[in-house]
ZAMARGU-4260 file (C-alpha; in steps of 0.2 Angstrom, whole numbers, plus 5000, padded with zeros to 4 digits):
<rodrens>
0) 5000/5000/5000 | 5007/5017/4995 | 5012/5028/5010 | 5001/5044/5013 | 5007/5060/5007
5) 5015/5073/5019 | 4999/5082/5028 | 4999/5101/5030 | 4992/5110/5044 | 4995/5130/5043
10) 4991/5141/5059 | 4989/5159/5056 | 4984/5175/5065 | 4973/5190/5065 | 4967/5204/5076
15) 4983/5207/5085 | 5000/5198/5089 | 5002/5188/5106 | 4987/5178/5107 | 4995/5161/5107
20) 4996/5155/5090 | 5012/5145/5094 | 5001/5138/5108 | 4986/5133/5097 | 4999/5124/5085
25) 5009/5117/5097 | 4992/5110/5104 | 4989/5103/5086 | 5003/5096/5087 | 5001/5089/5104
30) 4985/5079/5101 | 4990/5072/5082 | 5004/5064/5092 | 4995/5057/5104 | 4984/5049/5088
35) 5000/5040/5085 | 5004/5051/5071 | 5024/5055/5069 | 5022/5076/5067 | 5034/5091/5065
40) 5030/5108/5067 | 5038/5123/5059 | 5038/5142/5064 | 5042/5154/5052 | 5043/5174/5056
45) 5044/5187/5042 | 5058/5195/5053 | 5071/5203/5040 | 5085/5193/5054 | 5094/5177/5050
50) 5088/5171/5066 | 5086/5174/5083 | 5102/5178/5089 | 5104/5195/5089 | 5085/5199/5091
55) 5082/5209/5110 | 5077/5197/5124 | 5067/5213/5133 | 5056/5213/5116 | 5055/5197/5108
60) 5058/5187/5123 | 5070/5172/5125 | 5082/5163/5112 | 5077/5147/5112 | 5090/5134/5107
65) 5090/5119/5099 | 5101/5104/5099 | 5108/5109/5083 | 5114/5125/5086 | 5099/5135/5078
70) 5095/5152/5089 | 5077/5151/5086 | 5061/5158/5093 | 5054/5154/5109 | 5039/5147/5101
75) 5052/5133/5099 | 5053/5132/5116 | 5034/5128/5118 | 5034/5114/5102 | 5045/5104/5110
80) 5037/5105/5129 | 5020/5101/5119 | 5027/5087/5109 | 5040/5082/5120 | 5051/5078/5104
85) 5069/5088/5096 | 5068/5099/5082 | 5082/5106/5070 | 5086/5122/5063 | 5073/5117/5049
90) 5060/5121/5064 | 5065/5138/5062 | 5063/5149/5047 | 5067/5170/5045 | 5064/5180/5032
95) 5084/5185/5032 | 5088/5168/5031 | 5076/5166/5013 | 5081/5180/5005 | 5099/5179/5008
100) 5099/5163/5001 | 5089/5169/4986 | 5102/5183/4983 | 5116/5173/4984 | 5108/5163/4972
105) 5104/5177/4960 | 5123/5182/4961 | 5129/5165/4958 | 5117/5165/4941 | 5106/5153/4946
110) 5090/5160/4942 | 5096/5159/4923 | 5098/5181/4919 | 5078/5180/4923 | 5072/5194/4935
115) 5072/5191/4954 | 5053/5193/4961 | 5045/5190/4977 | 5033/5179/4966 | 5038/5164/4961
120) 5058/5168/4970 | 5055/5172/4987 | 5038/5160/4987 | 5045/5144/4982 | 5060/5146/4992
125) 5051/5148/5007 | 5039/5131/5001 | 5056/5122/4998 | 5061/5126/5016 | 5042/5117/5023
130) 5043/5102/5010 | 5061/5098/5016 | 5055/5103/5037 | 5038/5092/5033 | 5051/5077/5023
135) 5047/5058/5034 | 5032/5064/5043 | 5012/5062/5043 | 5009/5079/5048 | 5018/5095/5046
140) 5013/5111/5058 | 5019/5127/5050 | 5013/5142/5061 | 5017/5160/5051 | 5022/5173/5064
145) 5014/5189/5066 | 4998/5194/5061 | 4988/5195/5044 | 4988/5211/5034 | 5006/5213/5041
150) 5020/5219/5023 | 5033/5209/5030 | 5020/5193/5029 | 5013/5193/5015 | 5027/5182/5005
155) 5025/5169/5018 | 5005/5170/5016 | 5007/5170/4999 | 5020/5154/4999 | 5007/5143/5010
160) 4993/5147/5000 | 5002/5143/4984 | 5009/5126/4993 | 4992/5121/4998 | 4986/5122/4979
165) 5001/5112/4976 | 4998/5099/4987 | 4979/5098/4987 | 4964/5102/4998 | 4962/5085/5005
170) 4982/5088/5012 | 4979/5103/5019 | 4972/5116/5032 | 4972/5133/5039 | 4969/5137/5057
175) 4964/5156/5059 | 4968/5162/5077 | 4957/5178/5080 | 4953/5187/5096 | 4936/5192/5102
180) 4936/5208/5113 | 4923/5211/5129 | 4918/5228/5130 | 4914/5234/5150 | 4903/5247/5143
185) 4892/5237/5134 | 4894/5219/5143 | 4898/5210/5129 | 4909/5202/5118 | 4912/5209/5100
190) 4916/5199/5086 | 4919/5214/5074 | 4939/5212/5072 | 4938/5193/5072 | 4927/5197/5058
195) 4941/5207/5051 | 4952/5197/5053 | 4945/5182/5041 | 4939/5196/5030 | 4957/5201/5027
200) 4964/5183/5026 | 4952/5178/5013 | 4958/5193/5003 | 4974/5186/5001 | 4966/5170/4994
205) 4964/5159/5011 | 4949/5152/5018 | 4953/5145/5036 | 4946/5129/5041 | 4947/5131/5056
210) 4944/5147/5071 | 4953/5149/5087 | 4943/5163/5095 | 4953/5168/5109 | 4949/5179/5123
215) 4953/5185/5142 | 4937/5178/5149 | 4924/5165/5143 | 4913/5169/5131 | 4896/5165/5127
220) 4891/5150/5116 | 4882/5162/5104 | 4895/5168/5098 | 4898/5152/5089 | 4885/5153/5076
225) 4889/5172/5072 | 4905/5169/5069 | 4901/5156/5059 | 4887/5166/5049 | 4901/5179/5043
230) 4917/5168/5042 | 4910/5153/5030 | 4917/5141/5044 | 4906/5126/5050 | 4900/5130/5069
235) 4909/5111/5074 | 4926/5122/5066 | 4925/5136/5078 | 4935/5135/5096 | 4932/5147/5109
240) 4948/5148/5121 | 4948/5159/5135 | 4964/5162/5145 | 4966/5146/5155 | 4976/5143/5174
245) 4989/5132/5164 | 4994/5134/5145 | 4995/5113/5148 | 4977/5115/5146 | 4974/5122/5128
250) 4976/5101/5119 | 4963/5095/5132 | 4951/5111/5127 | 4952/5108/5110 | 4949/5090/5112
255) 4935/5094/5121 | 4929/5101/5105 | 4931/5088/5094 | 4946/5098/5086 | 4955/5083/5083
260) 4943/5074/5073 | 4941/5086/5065 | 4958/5089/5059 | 4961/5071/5054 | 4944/5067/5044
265) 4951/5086/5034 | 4965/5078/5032 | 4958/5060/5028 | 4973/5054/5037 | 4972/5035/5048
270) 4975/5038/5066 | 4972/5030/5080 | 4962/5033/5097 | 4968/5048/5105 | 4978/5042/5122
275) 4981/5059/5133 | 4982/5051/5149 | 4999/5057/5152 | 4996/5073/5148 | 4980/5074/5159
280) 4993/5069/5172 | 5004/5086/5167 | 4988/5097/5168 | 4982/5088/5186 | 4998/5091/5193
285) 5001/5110/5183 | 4983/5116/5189 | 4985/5106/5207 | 4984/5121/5222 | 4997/5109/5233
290) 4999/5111/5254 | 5017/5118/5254 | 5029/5129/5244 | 5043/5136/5240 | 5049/5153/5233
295) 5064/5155/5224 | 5072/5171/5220 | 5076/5173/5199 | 5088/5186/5196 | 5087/5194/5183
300) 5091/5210/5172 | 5075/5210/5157 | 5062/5212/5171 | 5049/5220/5158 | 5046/5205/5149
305) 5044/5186/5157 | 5045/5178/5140 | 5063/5184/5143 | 5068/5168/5154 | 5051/5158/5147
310) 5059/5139/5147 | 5069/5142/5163 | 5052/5147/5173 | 5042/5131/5164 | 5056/5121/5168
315) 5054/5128/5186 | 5037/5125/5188 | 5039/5108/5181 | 5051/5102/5193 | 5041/5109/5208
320) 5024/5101/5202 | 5035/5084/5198 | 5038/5086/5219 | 5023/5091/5225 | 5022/5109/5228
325) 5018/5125/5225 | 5032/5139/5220 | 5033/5156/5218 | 5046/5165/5208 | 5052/5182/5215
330) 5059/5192/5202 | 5075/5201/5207 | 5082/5217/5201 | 5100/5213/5199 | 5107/5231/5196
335) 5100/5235/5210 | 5111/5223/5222 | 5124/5237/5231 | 5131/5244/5245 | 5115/5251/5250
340) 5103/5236/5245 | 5115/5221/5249 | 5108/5203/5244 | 5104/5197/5261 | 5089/5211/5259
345) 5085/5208/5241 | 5086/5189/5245 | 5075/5188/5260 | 5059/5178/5259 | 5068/5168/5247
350) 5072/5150/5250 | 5084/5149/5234 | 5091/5157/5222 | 5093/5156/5204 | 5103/5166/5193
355) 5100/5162/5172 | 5109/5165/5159 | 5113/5183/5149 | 5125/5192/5139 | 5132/5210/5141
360) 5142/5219/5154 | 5125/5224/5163 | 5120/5220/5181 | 5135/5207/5182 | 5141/5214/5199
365) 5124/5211/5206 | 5124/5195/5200 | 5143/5192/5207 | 5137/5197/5226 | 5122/5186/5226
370) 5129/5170/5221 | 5142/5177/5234 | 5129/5178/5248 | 5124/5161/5243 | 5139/5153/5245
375) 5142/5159/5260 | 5128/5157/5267 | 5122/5141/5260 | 5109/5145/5252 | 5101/5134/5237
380) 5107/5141/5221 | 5107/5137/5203 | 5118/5146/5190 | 5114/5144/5171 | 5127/5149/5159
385) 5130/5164/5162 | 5125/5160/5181 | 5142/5148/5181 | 5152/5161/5178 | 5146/5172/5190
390) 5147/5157/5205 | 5167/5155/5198 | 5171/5172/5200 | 5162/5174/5217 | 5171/5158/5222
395) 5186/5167/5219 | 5183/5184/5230 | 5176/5174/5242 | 5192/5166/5243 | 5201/5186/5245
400) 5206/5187/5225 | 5195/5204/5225 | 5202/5208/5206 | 5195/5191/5201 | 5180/5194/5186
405) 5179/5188/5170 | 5187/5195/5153 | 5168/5202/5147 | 5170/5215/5160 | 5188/5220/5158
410) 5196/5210/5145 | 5216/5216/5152 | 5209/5210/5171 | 5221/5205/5182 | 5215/5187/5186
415) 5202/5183/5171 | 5194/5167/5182 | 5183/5167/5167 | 5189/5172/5150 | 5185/5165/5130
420) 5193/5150/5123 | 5214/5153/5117 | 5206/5151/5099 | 5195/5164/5101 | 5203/5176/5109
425) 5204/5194/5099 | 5187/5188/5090 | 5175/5192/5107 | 5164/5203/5095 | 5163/5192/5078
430) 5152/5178/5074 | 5155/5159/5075 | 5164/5162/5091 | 5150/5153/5104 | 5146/5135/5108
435) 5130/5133/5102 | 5119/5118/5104 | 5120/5098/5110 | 5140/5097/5119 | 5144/5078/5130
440) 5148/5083/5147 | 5157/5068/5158 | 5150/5070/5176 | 5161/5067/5190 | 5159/5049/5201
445) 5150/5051/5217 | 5147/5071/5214 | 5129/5077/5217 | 5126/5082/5199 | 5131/5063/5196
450) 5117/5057/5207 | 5104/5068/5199 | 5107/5064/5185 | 5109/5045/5186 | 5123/5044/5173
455) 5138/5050/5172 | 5138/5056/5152 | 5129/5069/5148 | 5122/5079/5132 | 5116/5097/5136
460) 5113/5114/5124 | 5125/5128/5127 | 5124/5145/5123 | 5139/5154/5126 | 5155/5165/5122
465) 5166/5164/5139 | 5173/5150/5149 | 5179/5146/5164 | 5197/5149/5165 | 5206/5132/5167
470) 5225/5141/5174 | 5212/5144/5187 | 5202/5125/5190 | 5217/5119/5201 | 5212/5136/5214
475) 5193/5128/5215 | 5193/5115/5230 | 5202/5130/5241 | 5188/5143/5234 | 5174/5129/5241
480) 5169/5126/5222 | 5173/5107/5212 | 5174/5107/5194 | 5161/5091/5193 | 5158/5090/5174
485) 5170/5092/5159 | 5168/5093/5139 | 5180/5080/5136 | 5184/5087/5118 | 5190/5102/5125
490) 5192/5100/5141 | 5180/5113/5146 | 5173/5115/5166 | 5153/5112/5160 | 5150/5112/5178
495) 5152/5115/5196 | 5147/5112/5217 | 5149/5117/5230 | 5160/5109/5243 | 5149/5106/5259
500) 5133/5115/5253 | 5116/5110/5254 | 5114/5112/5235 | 5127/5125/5226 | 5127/5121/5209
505) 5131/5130/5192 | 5130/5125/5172 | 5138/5132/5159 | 5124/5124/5148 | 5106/5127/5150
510) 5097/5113/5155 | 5080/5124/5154 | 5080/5122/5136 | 5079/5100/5139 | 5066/5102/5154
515) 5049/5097/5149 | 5032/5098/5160 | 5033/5077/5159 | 5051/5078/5164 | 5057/5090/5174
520) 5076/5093/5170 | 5086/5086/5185 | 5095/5101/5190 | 5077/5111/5194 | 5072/5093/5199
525) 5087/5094/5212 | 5086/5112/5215 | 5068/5111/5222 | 5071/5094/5231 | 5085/5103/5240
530) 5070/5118/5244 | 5059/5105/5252 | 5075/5097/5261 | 5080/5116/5269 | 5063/5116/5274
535) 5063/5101/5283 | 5076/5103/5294
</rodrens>
């Protein structure tokens, strides 16, 4: 029998930007797998950058990272919790990244002396970037970023309506994601924009099958069958979805709704019985009010945005709902940490600490004195990337070398504890100079890490320029601090402990990006068992 051609499911957005389209397909995505279905999902933003690497944390939020080394999205970040799979830099698509690559090809005469268009160039380069993302799988999720009637967007709208023709009706499927405000004045909800919204997206040639209507509050079933009257879409075809206590719980809202069926009898693709009984054990446990708690102060620098340190505040809810608790994140101000406002203030109330990772010369001292503090003190912490660093050089002080800080600071420092790689040195400022993605780490026998891991080889993604200075790793056991994990290509410190702390650990990865709501990561796992321990006592 003839295998079934790749299915297409296309997720785009109206009204305005931010209502979860990334959530809707990563939900998609979420209950086709749980069908059995092999799936892949695909995000493409019709941002002119090459990726995600230079974009601003404070606006766009995190970087997420993949185990390939592609600096994506953090919608990224959410398809893998949801699906609980890896993805590629084929996952990730920018419109720098298409048109460079169509330029390069004009220069190098491949379009034959023809003229260079957006229609067909552009277009069919961003199709042959889905077909080869969507190659070996039953169903491939492409969610177009911003919203519709956006300039940047239109090639990209343009490419999926073209590629759906190509591939047929019965292969694919739009998902319209529109917003229905509620007016105070008036006590109701208006389905005006959402309206709009379908209006303008047919314009461009694209009837959605489906309609996510989202909104802040639930919203009355009525609204249903008006939407339905002036979008052409079939009332079983409409979900309405309120903000919810737990993101975990959009797959189990829209198969309440018989989304799912829907999707595969469009699609006409063989699937079998929906099994979500693991993931109703992830909402239980996400939406479970528990009789203890913890709170664990997260300092930070981008205190405007929370989508700035997204997967490292998943992966710490995970862990504390994996233990059976309740936790709350305080949100710590580290430029504010001096003289005046020490860290035993801004750390009081706080059971533990963690510090995440960053880049920039910004808030570092802060930083510095409160994995100081922690050490010290034994308090709970957990440095990631950029939080290693900071633990080494307040190893260091603490130890009464004042001058020591790391070459980002003050590249002629006196004692550079952490400093970039000999071969990079002199090339701080140009590109190809981090370790990006999957690096082995080998743990150290009979070390902390070691037990919560429960292995001692290890594959974690890095995100990173400096290291830990090794001239320096033979000062650690006298600065409190062991070197318990090692890249054994390069022979790189990928991590460190305390000597006779509770639980003072640091990664120069960042295991936030492998934590998944199922799985905790088991750094946060052994961060938030080391909470409940403190507790205990």
């Amino acid at each position: 029998m003839a295998k079934q051609p790749t299915k297409y499911v296309f997720v785009t957005g109206g009204v305005l930007s931010g209502l979860g389209k990334g959530i809707t397909a990563a939900s998609i995505g979420n209950l086709l797998k749980a069908r059995g279905l092999k799936v892949n999902i695909q995000k493409c933003d019709p941002y002119l950058n090459v990726d995600a690497g230079t974009l601003n944390p404070a606006e766009h939020g995190e970087c997420f990272v993949t185990a390939d080394g592609a600096e994506t999205d953090l919608d990224l970040g959410h398809y893998e919790r949801f699906l609980d799979q890896e993805l590629s830099r084929s996952s990730s698509l920018m419109s720098g990244r298409v048109l460079r690559n169509v330029i390069a090809g004009e220069r190098e005469g491949k379009y034959l002396g023809k003229t260079v268009q957006f229609i067909p160039h552009v277009t069919d380069a961003i199709q042959t970037e889905i077909r080869v993302a969507a190659r070996g799988h039953d169903v491939h999720i492409v969610e177009i970023g911003g919203t519709v009637g956006d300039y940047e967007g239109l090639s990209f709208l343009e490419a999926i309506r073209e590629l759906s023709f190509q591939v047929g009706e019965e292969n694919s499927l739009f998902v319209h994601v529109v917003y229905i405000p509620y007016l105070g004045a008036s006590k109701e909800f208006k389905t005006k924009p959402a309206q709009n919204a379908v209006r303008d997206l047919r314009g461009l040639g694209i009837s959605p099958d489906i309609l996510v209507a989202r909104s802040e509050e639930e919203a009355d079933k009525a609204i249903v069958k008006k939407l339905s009257l002036f979008s052409g879409v079939y009332p079983e075809s409409i979900v309405l979805l309120p903000n919810a206590p737990s993101i975990y719980q959009v797959p189990l809202t829209l198969e309440d709704t018989n989304i799912g069926k829907v999707i595969v009898d469009k699609l006409q693709v063989k699937a079998k019985r929906p099994n979500l009984s693991a993931w109703r054990s992830v909402v239980k446990r996400a939406t479970t009010c528990y009789d203890r708690s913890v709170t664990v102060g997260l300092v930070a620098k981008y205190l405007d945005n929370q989508d700035t340190y997204m997967s490292v505040i998943e992966a710490l809810q995970a862990a504390a709902m994996w233990n059976d608790t309740n936790i709350n994140i305080r949100w710590i101000d580290a430029e504010k940490i001096e003289d005046n406002r020490p860290a035993s203030k801004a750390l009081t109330g706080c059971d533990g600490v963690v510090i995440p990772g960053g880049f920039g010369v910004r808030a570092l001292e802060g930083k510095i004195r409160v994995a100081q503090y922690a050490l010290k003190r034994d308090v709970p912490y957990l440095g990631l990337c950029l939080g290693l660093q900071m633990a080494v050089i307040a190893a260091a002080r603490n130890a009464g070398i004042s001058s020591a800080t790391t070459a980002e600071i003050d590249p002629k420092a006196e004692h550079p504890v952490i400093n970039t790689m000999i071969d990079q040195r002199g090339k701080e400022n140009t590109g190809g100079t981090m370790r990006l993605g999957n690096y082995d780490c080998q743990i150290a026998k009979g070390s902390k890490v070691a037990k919560l891991y429960g292995k001692r080889r290890i594959q974690e993604r890095h995100r990173h320029r400096y290291e830990c200075n090794n001239d320096y790793r033979d000062s650690y056991e006298e600065w409190g601090i062991r070197p318990v994990g090692i890249n054994p290509g390069q022979d790189l410190v990928e991590i460190i402990e305390g000597v006779n702390h509770p639980f003072f650990v640091a990664s120069q990865f960042h295991p936030e990006f492998t934590s998944r709501p199922n799985r905790p990561n088991p750094l946060f796992d052994g961060l938030i068992k080391a909470l409940l321990a403190e507790q205990a006592k």
